[in-house]
N, C-alpha and C positions, 0 to 999 in steps of 0.2 A: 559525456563530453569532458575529455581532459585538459587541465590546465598549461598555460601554455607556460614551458618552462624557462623561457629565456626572461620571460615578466617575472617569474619568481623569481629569479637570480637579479635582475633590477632592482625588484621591491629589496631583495637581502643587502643590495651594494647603497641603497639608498638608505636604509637602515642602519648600516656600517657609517656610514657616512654620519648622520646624524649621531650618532653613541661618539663618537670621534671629538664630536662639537660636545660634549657633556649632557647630554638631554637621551633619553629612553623612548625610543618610538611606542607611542601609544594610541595616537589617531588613525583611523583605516586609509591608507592610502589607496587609492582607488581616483583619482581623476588624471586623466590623459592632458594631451595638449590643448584640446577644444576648451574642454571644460576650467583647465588655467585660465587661460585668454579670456574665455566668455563673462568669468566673475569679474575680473578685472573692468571689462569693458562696459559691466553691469555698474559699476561704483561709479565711473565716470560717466556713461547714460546721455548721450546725445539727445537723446529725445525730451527725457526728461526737462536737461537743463534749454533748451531750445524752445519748448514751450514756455518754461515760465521767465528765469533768468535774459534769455537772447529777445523775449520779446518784449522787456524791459529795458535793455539796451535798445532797440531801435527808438523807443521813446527818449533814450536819453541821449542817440547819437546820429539819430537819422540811417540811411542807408547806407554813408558811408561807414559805419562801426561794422559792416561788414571785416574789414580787414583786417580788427582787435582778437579775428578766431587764429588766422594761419597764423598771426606774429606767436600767439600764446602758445600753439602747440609748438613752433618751432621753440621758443624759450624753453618751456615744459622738454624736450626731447633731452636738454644737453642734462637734466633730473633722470627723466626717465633713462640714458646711458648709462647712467652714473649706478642707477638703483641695478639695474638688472645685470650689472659685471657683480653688484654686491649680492643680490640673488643665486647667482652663479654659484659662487661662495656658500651662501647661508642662505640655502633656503630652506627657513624655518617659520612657526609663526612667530608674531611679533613683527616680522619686517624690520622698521626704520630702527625700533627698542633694540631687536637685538646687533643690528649692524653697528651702531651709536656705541653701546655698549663694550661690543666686541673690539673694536678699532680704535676706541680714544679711552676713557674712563665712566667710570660707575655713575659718576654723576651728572653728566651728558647724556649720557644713554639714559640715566632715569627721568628726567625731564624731557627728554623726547618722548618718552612712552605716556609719560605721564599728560602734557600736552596734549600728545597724538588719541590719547584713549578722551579725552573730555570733549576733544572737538568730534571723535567719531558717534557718540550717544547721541549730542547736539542734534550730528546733522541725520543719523536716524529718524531721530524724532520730527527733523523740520521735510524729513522726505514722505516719513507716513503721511505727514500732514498734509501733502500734496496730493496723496491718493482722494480723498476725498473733493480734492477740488476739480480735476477731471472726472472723475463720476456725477461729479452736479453738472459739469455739461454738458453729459449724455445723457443722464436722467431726469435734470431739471427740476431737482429738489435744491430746497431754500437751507443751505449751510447754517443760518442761525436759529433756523426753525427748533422743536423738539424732538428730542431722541426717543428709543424707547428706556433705556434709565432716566429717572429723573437728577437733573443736576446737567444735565450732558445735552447741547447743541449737535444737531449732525455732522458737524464740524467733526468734533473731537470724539464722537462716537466711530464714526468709520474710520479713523485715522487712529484710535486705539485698536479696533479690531482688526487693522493692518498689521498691527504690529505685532499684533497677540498671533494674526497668523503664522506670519516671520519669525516668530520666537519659538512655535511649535516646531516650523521646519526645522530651523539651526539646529533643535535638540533632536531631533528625529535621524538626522546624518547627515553627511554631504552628499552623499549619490542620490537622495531626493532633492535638495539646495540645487546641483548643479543639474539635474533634468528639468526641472521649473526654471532655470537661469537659461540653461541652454534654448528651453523653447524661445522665451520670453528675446533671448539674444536674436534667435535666427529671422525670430518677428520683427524686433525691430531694424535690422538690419536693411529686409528685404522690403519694408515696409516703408523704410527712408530713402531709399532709395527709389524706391517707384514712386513713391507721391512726386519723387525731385526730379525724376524725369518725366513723370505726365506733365508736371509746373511748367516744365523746361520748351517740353515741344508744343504743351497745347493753349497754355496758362501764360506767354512771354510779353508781359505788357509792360515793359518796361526797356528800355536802350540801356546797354551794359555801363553808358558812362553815369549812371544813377547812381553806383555803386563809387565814385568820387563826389559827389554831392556833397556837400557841407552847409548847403543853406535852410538845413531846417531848423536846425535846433542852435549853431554858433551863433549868436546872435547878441553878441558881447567884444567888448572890444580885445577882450582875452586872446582870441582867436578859436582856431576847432581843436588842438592839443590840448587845453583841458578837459576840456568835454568827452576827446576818445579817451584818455584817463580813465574817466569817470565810467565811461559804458566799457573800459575793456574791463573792466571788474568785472562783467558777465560773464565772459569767460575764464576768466580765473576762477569763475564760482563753478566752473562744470568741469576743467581738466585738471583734474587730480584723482589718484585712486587707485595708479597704475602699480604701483609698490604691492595692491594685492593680491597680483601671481604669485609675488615674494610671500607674502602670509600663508596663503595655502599652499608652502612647499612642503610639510611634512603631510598633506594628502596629496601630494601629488605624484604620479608614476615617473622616475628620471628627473628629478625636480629638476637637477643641475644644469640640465638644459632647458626641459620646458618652461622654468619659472622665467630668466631671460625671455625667451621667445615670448612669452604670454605679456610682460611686461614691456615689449615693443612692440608688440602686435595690436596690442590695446589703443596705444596712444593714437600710433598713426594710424588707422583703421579708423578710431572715433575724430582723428583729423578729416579724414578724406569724404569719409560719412558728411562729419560735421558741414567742412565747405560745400559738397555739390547740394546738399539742402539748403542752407541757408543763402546759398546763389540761388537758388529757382524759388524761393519762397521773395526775396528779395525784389525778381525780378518781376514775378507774378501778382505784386499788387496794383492794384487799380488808382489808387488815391492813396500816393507816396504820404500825404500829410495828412490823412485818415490815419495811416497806422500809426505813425508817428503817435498823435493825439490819443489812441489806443493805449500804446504801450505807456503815455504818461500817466492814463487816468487806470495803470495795474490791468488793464484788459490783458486779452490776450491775440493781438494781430497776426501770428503766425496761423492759427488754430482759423481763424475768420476769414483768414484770404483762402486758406486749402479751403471750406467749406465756401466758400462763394466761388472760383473757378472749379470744383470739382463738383459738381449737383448729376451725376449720372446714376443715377437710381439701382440698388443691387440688391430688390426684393426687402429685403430687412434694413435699409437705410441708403445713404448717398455714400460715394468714394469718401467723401468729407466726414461722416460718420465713421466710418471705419477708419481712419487718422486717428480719430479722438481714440476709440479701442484699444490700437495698436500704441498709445502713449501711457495707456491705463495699466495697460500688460509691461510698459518699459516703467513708468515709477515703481508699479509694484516690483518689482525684481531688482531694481535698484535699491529699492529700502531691504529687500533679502539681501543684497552682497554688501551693502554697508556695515549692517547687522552684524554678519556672517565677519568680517573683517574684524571690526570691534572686540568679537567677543572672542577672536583668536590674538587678540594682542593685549586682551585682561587676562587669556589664560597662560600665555606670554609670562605675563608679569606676575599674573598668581604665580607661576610656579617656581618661579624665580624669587618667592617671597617677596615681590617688591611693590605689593599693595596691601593695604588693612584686611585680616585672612586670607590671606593669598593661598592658602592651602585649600581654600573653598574652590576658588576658583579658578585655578592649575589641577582639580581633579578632571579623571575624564571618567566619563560613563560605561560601565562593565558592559552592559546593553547594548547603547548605542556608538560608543567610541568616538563621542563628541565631546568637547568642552559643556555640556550639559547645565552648567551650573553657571558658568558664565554666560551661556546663550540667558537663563532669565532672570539675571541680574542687569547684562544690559538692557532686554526687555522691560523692567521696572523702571530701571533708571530714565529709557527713553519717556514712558509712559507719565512722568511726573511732570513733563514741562505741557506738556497738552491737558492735565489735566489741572493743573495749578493754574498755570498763564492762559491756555489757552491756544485753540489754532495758528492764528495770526501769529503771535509774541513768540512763538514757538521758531517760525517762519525767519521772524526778522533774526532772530539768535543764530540761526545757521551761519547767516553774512559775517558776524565776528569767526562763530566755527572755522568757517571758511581760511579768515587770517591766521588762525590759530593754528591749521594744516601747514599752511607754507612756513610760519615757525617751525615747526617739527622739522619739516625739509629741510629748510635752513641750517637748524644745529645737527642734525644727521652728516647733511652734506659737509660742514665745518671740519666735527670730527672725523671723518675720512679725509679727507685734506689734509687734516694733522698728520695721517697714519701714509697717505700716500708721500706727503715730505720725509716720512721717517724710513719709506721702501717698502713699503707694501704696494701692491702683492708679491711677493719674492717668489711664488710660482700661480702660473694662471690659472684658473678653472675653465670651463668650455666657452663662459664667454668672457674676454678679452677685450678693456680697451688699448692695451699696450704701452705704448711709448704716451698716445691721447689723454689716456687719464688722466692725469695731473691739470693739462690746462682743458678740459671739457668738465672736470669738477669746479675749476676755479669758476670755468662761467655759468657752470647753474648753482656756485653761491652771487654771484653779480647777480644773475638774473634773481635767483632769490629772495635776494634782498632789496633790491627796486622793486619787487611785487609786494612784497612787504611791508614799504614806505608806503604806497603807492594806496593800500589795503587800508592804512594806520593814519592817513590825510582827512581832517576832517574842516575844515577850514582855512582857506591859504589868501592873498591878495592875488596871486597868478590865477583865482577860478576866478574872481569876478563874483557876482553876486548872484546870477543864474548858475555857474559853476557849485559854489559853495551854496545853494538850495538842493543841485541837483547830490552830493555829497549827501548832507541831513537827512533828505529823504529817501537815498536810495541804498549808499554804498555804505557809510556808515554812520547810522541814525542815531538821535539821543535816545536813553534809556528812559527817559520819561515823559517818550511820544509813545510807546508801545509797550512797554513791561507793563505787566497786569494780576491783579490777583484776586482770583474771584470774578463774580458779575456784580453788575447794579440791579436796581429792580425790575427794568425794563429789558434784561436778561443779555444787555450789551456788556462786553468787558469793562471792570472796572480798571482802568490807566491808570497806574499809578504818576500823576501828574507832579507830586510832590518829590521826587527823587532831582540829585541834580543833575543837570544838564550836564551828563559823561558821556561821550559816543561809547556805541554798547562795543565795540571791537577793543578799547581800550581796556573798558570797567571789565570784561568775560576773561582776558588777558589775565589783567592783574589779579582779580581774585582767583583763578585758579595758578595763578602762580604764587601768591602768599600763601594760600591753604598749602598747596604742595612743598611751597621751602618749610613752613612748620613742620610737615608731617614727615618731611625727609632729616630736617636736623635734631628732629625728637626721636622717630623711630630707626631712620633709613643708614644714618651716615656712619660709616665707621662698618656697618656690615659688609662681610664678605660674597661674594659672589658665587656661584657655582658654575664657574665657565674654564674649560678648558682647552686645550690644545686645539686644532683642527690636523688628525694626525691625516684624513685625507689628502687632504692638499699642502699637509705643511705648513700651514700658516698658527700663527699664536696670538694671543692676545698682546692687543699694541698700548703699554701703559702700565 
């Protein structure tokens, strides 16, 4: 069988293209349009966040927080525009690092990557940690129980050997990464989609005006606007992640269009996904104020209604058993493209010398032609807070992560802002927003930065005192309700109760931003860059 030659003449022009931008193709390029899209859509994981995240909003906004998913994806869209014309461009690893960089200055762009790479280990780690929590509902083993290491709860036993296995893949290549993503994608896809419409035709116990309801949980003189606030932060915790086309454009075949495509395809796909489930699963409960009471006490309501209307027996379990399956196959592969993401945006910055050995981890593997070295350093790095803190503490740390993403956004989107006032792009790549750019960048910094505040709110007089409870405990908690170090005797986490009362989005913020302004005004600043022209397209570095 011979090769098809118009794909090698691709891979050469994509090639060309990248040596253009200063960087040395060295990763195997090898993933098509699917497999773009499918990682992307893997980071962002509707199912994932809809099991745990969305079923935590219905506790904290009743039936009506239905409507906290479209508004988020439509904000998130005028980002994801924004990213995939900058894809279009550059697509390289690194993502937001290199776009930030590329278009404003050095030290934007290093704080973006820097930022961007601390909240991606985070929420690694707080995704492993969720594999183990869907397999104790299928298999009905006790999470605090013992492991087989001593020292290690089943918690954080299956939730490192998640990781450990994620780490293998990442080092192993990407044509193994994206066949495991692609299945893992096609599953849940078709997955969410059938359960949502069995819900829909067979399961509809509820009147669609349920979905305005507002008398479960407003219950304050505040009114229901604080409250959807508070529970749209579940969706802010699940759409983001789209910028990962853009990461995997140096293995991608044509990046220059399919990184764009993969990066719109993603969002809205995991939009349309996202509503027709969360409409049938909405519509489908029995006891609107059952779930509700569910999702306050951390249950999980989504997961209990599909198991109580779907009991149709399929030899080896119920339709409702196989939900749980097809969510175990969606976290797992979402903590693979997290992973996967992360450690192409340390090898990013490794190679750009713009982290401590960065040469370590800017190498690639003779072998496998992966970031190799990055893949098990972020594998370490995740593996520390589950083994240190713990499952739980691991968990809460994501919800700052979380802020700390749309930071990144933020100043990404900022600096292109600067460069589109200055006239960029002065010639298109294939995807164009045109004349748009300029004022569709400006609104997903508006929108960025209200999600932002919004993330960073941890007590106000507008929530009221059910408001500002539902804040502490959900969206963003003290750090010495849940940081942990160690066990007690009784083998429960030892809480560090002594710490002050910092909401952890805050305290995660600032110290990685004081370690990083040290490490950049001692090591970083005043270094030069190795970035040049984009003789492609014409364009240069703006700055």
């Amino acid at each position: 069988m011979t090769a098809d030659p118009m794909h090698g003449e691709q891979i050469a022009r994509d090639d060309a293209h990248l040596r253009s931008l200063g960087i040395k193709p060295e990763l195997r390029r090898t993933l098509g349009f699917l497999s773009n899209f499918a990682v992307a859509f893997s980071y962002i994981s509707v199912s994932t966040g809809t099991f745990t995240n969305q079923a935590v909003a219905f506790g904290v906004g009743g039936p009506a927080i239905f409507w906290a998913w479209p508004l988020v994806i439509l904000g998130q869209t005028f980002v994801a525009l924004n990213f995939a014309e900058l894809s279009s461009h550059f697509p390289v690893a690194g993502s937001i690092y290199q776009w930030s960089k590329r278009l404003s200055n050095r030290t934007l762009g290093w704080f973006t990557g820097w930022i961007y790479f601390w909240a991606g280990v985070v929420t690694t780690t707080a995704v492993a940690a969720t594999v183990p929590l869907v397999l104790s509902t299928i298999m009905g083993f006790d999470l605090a129980s013992n492991s087989p290491i001593p020292g290690l709860d089943m918690w954080q036993f299956v939730g490192l050997t998640a990781l450990l296995t994620t780490t293998l893949i990442n080092i192993e290549g990407v044509r193994l990464l994206a066949l495991i993503n692609n299945i893992g994608v096609a599953a849940e896809i078709l997955g969410m989609v059938v359960f949502a419409l069995i819900l829909l035709f067979f399961a509809n116990n509820q009147s669609p005006a349920i979905l305005f309801d507002t008398s479960y949980t407003a219950n304050q003189a505040q009114g229901y606007l604080p409250i959807f606030l508070v529970g749209m932060f579940m969706a802010l915790f699940v759409v983001y992640g789209f910028d990962t086309a853009g990461t995997f454009g140096e293995e991608t075949v044509d990046a220059g269009r399919q990184a764009p495509r993969g990066v719109l395809s993603a969002i809205w796909l995991s939009g349309l996904v996202g509503a027709i489930f969360l409409l049938a699963v909405t519509l489908s409960f029995r006891d609107v104020g059952a779930a509700v009471a569910t999702g306050q006490a951390f249950g999980f309501p989504i997961a209990d209604t599909i198991k109580e209307n779907l009991t149709f027996n399929l030899g080896f379990g119920t339709v409702g058993d196989l939900y749980l399956v097809m969510i175990l196959v969606a976290v797992y592969v979402c903590t693979l493209a997290i992973q996967g993401a992360t450690v192409r945006l340390m090898f990013s910055m490794g190679r750009d010398r713009r982290l401590p050995f960065g040469g370590l981890w800017g190498h690639v593997s003779p072998m496998f032609r992966t970031p190799a070295n990055a893949a098990v350093a972020v594998g370490i790095l995740g593996a520390v807070p589950l083994l240190v803190m713990g499952a739980l503490a691991s968990i809460y740390l994501a919800i700052a992560a979380t802020g700390m993403i749309y930071i990144s956004y933020f100043l990404c989107n900022f600096g292109v802002f600067a460069a589109r006032r200055k006239g960029w792009p002065h010639k298109g790549a294939w995807f164009s927003l045109k004349g748009w750019g300029t004022v569709i960048n400006f609104v997903a910094l508006l929108w960025g930065g209200l999600m932002v505040i919004n993330i960073g709110i941890w007590t106000s007089p507008i929530f009221g005192v059910f408001g500002n409870d539902l804040r502490n405990t959900w969206s963003n908690p003290f750090i010495n309700t849940f940081l942990a170090f160690g066990k007690n005797a009784d083998g429960s986490a030892n809480v560090l109760t002594g710490l002050p009362a910092w909401p952890v989005f805050e305290t995660l913020v600032g110290t990685v931003f004081v370690v990083g302004l040290i490490y950049y005004l001692v090591v970083q600043r005043g270094r030069e860059d190795r970035v040049e022209a984009d003789l492609a397209t014409g364009e240069s570095v703006i700055a």
